[in-house]
N, C-alpha and C positions, 0 to 999 in steps of 0.2 A: 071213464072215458077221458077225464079231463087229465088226471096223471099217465092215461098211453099219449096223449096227443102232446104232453109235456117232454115225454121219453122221446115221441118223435120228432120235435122240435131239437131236445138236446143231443141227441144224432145226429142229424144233421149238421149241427154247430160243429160237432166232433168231426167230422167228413170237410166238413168248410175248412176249419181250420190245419188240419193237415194235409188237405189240396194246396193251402194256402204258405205250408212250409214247404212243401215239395217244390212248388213252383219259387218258390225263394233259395233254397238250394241249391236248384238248378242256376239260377242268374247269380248264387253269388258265389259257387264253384268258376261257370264260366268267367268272372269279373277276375278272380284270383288266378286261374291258367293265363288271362290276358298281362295280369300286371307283374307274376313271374317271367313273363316273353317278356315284357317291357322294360324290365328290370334288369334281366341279361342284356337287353340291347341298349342299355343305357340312354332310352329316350326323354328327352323334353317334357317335363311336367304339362304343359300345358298341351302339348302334343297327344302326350297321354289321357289327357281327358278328353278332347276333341276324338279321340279311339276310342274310347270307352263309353261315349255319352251317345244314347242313339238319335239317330236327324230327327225322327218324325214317329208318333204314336198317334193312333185312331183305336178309339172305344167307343162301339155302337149298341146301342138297343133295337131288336128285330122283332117287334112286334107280329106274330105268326097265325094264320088262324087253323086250328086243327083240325082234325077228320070229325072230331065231337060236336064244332062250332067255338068252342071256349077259345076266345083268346090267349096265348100261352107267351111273354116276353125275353127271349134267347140273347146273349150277352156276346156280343163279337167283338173281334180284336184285330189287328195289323200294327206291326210295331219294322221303320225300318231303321234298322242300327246302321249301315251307313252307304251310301251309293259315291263313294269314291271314285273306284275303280269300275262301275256303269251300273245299271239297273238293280234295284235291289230285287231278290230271290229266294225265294223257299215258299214253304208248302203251305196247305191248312188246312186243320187239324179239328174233327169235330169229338170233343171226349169231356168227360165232366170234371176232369182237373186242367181246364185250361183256366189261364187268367193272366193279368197283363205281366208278371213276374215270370211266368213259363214262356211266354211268348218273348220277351225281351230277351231271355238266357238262349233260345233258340233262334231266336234274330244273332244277336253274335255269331253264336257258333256258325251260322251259316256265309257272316262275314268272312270269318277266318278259314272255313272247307272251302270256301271260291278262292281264295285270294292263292291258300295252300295248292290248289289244283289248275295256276294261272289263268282261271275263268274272269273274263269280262264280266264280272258283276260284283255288284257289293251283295249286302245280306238282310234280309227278311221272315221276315215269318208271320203268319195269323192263326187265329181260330175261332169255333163257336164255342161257348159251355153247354153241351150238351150231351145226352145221351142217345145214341145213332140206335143202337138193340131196342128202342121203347119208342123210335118214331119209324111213321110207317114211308115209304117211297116218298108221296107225296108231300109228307111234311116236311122230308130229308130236300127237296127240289126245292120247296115252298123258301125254307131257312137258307139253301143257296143262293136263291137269286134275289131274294133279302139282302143275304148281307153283302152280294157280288154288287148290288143295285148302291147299296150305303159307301161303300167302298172307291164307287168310280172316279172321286175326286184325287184321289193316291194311287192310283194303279195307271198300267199301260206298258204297250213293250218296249218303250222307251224309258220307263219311269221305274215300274215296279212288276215281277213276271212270278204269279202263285203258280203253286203245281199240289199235285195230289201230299198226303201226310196220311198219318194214323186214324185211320176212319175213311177218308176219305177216298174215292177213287174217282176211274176214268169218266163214268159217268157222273159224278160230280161236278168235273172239271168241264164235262156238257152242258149242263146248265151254267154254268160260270160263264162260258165263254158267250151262251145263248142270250143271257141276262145284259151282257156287256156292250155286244153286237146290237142286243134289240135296241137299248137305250141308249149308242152313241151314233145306229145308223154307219156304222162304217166296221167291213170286213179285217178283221185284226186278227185273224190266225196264232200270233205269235205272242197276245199279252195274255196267255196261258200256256202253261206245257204240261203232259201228262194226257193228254186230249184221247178219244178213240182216233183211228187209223182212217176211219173216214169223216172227221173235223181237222184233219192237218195232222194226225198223232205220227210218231217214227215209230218204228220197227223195236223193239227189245227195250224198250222203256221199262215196261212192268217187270222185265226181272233186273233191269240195270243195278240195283241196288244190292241186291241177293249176288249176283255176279262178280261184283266187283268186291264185294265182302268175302266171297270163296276165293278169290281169284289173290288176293293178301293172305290170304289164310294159308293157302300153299305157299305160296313165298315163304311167310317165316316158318312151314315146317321145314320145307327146302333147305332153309339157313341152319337151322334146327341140326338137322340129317335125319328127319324122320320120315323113312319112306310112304309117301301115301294110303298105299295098300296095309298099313303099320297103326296109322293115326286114329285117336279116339276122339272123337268130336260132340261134344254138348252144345246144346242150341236152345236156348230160353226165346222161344218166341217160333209159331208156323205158321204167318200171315207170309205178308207181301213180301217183307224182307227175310223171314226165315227160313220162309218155303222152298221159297231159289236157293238159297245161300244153302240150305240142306242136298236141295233137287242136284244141284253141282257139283256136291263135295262129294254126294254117293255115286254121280256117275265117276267121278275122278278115279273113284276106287277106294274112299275113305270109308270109314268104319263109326256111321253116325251111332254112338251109344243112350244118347238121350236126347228128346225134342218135348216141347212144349207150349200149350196155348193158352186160351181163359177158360179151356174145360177141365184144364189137368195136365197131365204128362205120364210119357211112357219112358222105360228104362228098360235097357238090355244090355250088359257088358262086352256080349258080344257080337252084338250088331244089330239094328233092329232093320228091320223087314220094308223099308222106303217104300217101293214100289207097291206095295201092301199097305201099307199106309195113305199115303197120297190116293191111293183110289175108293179108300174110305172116307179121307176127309169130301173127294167130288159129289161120294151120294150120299153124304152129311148136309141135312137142312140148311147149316149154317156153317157147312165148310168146317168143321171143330175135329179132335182128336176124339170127343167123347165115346163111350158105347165100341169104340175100338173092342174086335172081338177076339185077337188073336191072340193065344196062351205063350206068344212068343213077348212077350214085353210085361213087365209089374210095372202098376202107376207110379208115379213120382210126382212131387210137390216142383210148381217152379221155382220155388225160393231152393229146394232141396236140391234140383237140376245143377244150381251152381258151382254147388261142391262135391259133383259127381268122383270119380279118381278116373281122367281122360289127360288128354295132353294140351286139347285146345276147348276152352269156354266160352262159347259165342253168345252175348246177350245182346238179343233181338227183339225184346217190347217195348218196355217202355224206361224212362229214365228212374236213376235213385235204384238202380237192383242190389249193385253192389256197394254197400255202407259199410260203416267200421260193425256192425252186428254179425258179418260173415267175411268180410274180409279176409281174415286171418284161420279161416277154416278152408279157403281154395284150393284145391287142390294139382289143381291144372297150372304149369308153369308158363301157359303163353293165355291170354284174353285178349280177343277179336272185338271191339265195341261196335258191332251193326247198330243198335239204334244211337238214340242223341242223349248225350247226358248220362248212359247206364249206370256209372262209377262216380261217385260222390269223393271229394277231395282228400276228404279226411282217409277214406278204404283207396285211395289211390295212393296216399302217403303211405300206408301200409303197405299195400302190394310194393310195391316198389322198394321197402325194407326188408320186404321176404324173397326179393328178387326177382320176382314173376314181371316178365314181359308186358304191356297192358299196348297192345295197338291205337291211340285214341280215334274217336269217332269218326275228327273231321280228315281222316286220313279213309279209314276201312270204310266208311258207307257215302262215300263221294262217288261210289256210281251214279246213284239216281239223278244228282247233280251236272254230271260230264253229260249225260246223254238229254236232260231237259235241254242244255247249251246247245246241244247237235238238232234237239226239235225246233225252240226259238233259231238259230239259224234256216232252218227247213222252210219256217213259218215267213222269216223276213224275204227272202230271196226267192220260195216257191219256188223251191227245189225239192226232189225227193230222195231220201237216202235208204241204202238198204240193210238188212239184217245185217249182211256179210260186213258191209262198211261198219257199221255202228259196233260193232263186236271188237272191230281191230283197230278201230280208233279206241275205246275206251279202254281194249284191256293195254293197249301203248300209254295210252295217258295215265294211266291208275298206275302202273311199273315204274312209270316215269318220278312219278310224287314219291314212293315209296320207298325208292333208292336213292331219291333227294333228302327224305328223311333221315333213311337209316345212316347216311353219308353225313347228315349234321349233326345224328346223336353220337357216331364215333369220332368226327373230329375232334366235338367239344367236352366229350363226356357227359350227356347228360339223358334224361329218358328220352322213348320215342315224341311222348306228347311232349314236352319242353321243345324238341327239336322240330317237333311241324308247327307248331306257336311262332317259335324263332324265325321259322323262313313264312310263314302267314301273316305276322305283322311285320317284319320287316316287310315285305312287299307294300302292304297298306300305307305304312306310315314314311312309306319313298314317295309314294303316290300323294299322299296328303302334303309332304313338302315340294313338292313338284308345282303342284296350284297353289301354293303360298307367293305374293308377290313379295318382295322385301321392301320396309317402310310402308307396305300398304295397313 
């Protein structure tokens, strides 16, 4: 007994500790994309740390009581890297590799997707450490308005504007907002976005994300010359962002060859069965690929997904997929980054000497962000906007960034991510000299 309970102690340590690189990784990939942009723009040392250093961290303990009685104590986070350019912004995230190192690397990057997408906001992020699959509703509600309640002194829609992330959804962001409202006594619509449709939510929120990743994805086959109806598309990830970003690429008329979730994945070269699909995952308990019954698709591995032989690989879970371990095995000469962080520095140095195109994140999954902007306005002004509006503002603004991109990486010569860096902090760090007095 005492040597299993030893092995499950040192498990655990083993799981801690490479939560604990992953999330250092990720913040010191992001530090290094930052101080490459910084470096071509030839900025101010001390400039550059005032960008790089984030304003304000909060680390709370949420003491919870569970459906058993047992008190159980859940570890939260908000980290805001910088409200320059207005409210800081981003999501949060209930999964059991958060920790202040993943939260701080995702606070950036959400600096520099606003800044890249000329959105009024700087960049934030939070989360819980937790696992959302082993707590039940109640618990999951109890831990929101926890740490929504811990939280109050940094937030607001002038301050600081959470929105859904990985785990987390609309209802989530109900209680959030219900927690906030109850304890400040004053109607605030807007120091949440991601909301249901009847707490102040917009219209095409839930796929904004997915959308606006499909919507770059054709672009650069467009550039390509690769007809639609032609194109091979892998997708590591059928959640929130993968699902759309699938759901849109097959009505386009693409030819989705692999998708995959935390149950598995399927694989068909020539074309797997969408519509077939998706109406398995709806009477799937948990929405999953699993148990999939149709003799049109063999399993595939997500890690395997990657280096399918397609034209485009879209990684849609979680961050760190593509490392120097499979880098050099891709096969796909364009990569779409839907989630934050996919591509690790090192496998992006790589790509990049193999030639393979890599679209960075805070370019392809700045949907979800453009249209949280379109709710926080909804929310301030008590206005309402529609499906039609929200679809043609964002796919205008998403074209917009993209061709501002691909416009800086062929001026200058340099990759795409270099070139949205380039124009994301230059914006930031105009802004940061702008409120500098001189001699103050």
């Amino acid at each position: 007994m005492q040597q299993q309970e030893q092995a499950e102690v040192a498990g655990r340590s083993v799981e801690v500790r490479a939560r604990e690189r992953q999330g250092s990784t990720l913040l010191e990939d992001a530090s290094a994309q930052f101080r490459a942009a910084a470096a071509h723009l030839g900025l101010d040392p001390g400039l550059q740390q005032v960008l790089e250093t984030p304003e304000r961290e909060m680390s709370v303990a949420l003491p919870i009581e569970m459906d058993d009685g047992r008190i159980a104590v859940f570890q939260g986070y908000r980290v805001q890297h910088s409200r320059l350019r207005g409210p800081a912004k981003g999501g949060i995230r209930y999964h059991p590799s958060v920790d202040l190192d993943e939260v701080r690397g995702l606070a950036a990057l959400m600096t520099w997707k606003c800044s890249l997408l000329d959105l009024p906001y700087g960049g934030g992020k939070g989360g819980v450490n937790c696992d959302p699959s082993l707590l039940s509703a109640g618990e999951l509600a109890r831990i929101t308005r926890a740490y929504a309640t811990a939280m109050l002194p940094i937030i607001g829609s002038r301050v600081d504007v959470p929105a859904p992330d990985v785990n987390t959804d609309e209802q989530v962001m109900a209680w959030f907002l219900d927690a906030v409202e109850t304890q400040t006594g004053v109607f605030d619509p807007a120091v949440v976005t991601g909301k249901p449709l009847a707490l102040g939510g917009i219209p095409g929120r839930g796929e904004a994300t997915g959308r606006g990743v499909a919507l770059i994805t054709m672009e650069m086959l467009k550039r390509r010359g690769i007809a639609l109806e032609d194109a091979r598309i892998a997708v590591q990830g059928f959640g929130k962002v993968g699902g759309h970003t699938v759901r849109t690429l097959a009505d386009a008329g693409c030819r989705i060859v692999a998708i995959s979730d935390v149950s598995g994945g399927l694989y068909n070269p020539k074309g797997l069965d969408i519509p077939r699909i998706v109406a398995h995952t709806r009477n799937h308990p948990r929405g999953l690929l699993e148990g999939y019954p149709g003799e049109d698709a063999e399993p595939i591995g997500a890690a395997e997904l990657l280096t399918v032989d397609c034209d485009v690989v879209i990684p849609a879970a979680l961050e760190g997929q593509i490392t120097t371990a499979n880098a050099g095995d891709i096969r796909a000469p364009i990569i779409v980054e839907a989630a934050n962080g996919p591509t690790t520095g090192e496998a992006d140095r790589i790509l990049e000497d193999r030639g393979i195109t890599v679209v960075p994140d805070i370019l392809a999954n700045a949907g979800g962000v453009v249209v949280s902007y379109f709710e926080w306005i909804q929310g301030l002004q008590g206005t309402k906007w529609t499906l039609e509006d929200v679809r043609a503002r964002l796919d205008r603004m998403m074209l917009d960034a993209f061709e501002a991109v691909i416009q800086r990486a062929e001026a200058e010569d340099v990759s795409l991510r270099l070139a949205a860096y380039l124009i994301a902090v230059g914006r930031v760090a105009e802004t940061a000299a702008l409120r500098r007095t001189a001699g103050a």
